[in-house]
Every structure is written in structure tokens, then in C-alpha cells.
C-alpha positions as CSV (number, residue, x, y, z in Angstrom):
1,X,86.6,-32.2,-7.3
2,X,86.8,-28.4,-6.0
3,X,83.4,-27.6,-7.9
4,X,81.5,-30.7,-6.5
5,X,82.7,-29.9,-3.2
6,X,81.5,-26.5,-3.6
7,X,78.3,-27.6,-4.9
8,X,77.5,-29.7,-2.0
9,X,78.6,-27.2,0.7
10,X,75.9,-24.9,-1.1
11,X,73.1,-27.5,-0.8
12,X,74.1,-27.9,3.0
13,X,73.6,-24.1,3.6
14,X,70.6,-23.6,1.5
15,X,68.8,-26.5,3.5
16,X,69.9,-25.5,6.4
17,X,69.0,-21.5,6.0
18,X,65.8,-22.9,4.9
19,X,65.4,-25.0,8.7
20,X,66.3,-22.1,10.2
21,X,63.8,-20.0,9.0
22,X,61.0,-22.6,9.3
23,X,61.7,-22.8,13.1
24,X,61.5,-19.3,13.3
25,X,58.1,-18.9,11.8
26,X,57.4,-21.5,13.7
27,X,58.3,-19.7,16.7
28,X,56.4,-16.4,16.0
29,X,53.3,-18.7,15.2
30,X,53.6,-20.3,18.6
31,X,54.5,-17.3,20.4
32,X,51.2,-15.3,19.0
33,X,49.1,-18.3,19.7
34,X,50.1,-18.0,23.4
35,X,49.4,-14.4,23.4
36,X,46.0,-14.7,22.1
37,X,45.2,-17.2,24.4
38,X,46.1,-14.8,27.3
39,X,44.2,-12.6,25.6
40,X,41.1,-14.4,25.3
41,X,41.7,-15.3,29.1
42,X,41.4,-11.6,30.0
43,X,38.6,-11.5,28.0
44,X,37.0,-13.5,30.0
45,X,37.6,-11.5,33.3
46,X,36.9,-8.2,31.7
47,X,33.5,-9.6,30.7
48,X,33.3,-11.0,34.8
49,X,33.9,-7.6,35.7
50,X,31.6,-5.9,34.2
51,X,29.1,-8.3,32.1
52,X,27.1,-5.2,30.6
53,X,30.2,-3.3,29.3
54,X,31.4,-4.4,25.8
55,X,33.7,-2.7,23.0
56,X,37.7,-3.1,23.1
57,X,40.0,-3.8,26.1
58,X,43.2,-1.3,26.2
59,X,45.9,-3.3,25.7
60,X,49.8,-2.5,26.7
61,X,51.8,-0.4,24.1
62,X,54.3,-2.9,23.8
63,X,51.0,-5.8,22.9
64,X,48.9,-2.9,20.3
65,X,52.2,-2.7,18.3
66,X,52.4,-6.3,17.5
67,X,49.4,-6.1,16.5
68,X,47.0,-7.3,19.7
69,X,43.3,-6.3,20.0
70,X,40.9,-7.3,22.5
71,X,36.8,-7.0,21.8
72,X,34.5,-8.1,24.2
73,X,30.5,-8.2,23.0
74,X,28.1,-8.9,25.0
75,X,24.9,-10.6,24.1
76,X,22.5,-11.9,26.4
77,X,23.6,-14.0,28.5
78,X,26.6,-14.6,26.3
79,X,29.7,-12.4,25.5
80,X,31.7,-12.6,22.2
81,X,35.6,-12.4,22.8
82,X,37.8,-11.5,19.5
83,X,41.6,-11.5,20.5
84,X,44.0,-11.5,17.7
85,X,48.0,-10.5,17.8
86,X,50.1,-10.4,14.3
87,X,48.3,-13.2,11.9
88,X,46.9,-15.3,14.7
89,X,43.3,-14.4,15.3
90,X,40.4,-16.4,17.7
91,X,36.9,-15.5,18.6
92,X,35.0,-17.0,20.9
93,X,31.6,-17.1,22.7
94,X,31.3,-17.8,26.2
95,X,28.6,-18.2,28.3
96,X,28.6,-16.2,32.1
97,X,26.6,-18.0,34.2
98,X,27.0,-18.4,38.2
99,X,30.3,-17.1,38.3
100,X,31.6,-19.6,35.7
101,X,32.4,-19.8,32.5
102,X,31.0,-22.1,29.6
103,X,33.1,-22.0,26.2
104,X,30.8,-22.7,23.1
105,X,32.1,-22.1,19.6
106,X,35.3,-21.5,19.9
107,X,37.2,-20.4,16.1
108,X,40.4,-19.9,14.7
109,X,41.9,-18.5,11.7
């Protein structure tokens, strides 16, 4: 009776340590998505800014050491934006035109 109780209290544990640290990861995945969305946003303003300028954005400390970069590219009439914090990476191109902005092939890996 002792062992069997023992054995299921193990199972409870080990499934619940292993819900834990799915919503965890979970919550790192999320929270770098968000960041690289703000990221591609300022993208977008630094290429407003100045349209002709490319190459990286300086970042904060605190965003460079998990991992953030910001490149803005500019082609034409287009500007490529490549924000990417930890894992989560996104590029997209964007189109400047009359003070707005057109998004047209946005990826993600």
C-alpha cells in the first residue's frame, strides 16, 4: 500500500514539474514575441526618420543581452526590418510611402 502510494505521488510530481516547465517556455516564447514586435515597430520609425540610413539600431544593454538586434535595410522605396530577441526572430519589408506604412512579406522563424 505504502509503495503504490508512493508511486502515485511520483507520477503527480513528475506531471506536474513537467506543466510547469511547459508554461514557462511558454512564457519566454510569448514574452520574446512581444519584444520583437516592439522591435519591428521601432523599425519602422527609425526607417521614418531617416529613410536613406540603413544598418543596425542600438538597442538598450539590458535588450542586446537577451539577445535583441535591430537591422533596418533600405531598398528603394522599401526598407527591410530584421528584429530578433533569444530564439524568436522576424523580418519584414515594408513599404514608406506618404507618411504611411505598407507591410508586405512579413516572416517568422
Amino acid at each position: 500500500m505504502a509503495v503504490t502510494l508512493m508511486a502515485l505521488v511520483a507520477i503527480a510530481l513528475a506531471g506536474l514539474t513537467a506543466r510547469v516547465s511547459t508554461v514557462a517556455r511558454q512564457a519566454v516564447a510569448e514574452r520574446e514575441r512581444a519584444q520583437v514586435e516592439e522591435l519591428v515597430l521601432a523599425g519602422i520609425e527609425a526607417a521614418r526618420a531617416k529613410p536613406a540610413a540603413g544598418g543596425a539600431v542600438e538597442l538598450p544593454a539590458s535588450l542586446r543581452e537577451a539577445g535583441g538586434s535591430l537591422k533596418v535595410t533600405p531598398a528603394g522605396g522599401r526598407v527591410r526590418i530584421e528584429a530578433a530577441v533569444g530564439r524568436t526572430r522576424v523580418v519584414e519589408d515594408v513599404e514608406l510611402a506618404g507618411g504611411g506604412v505598407k507591410v508586405r512579406a512579413p516572416s517568422a522563424e
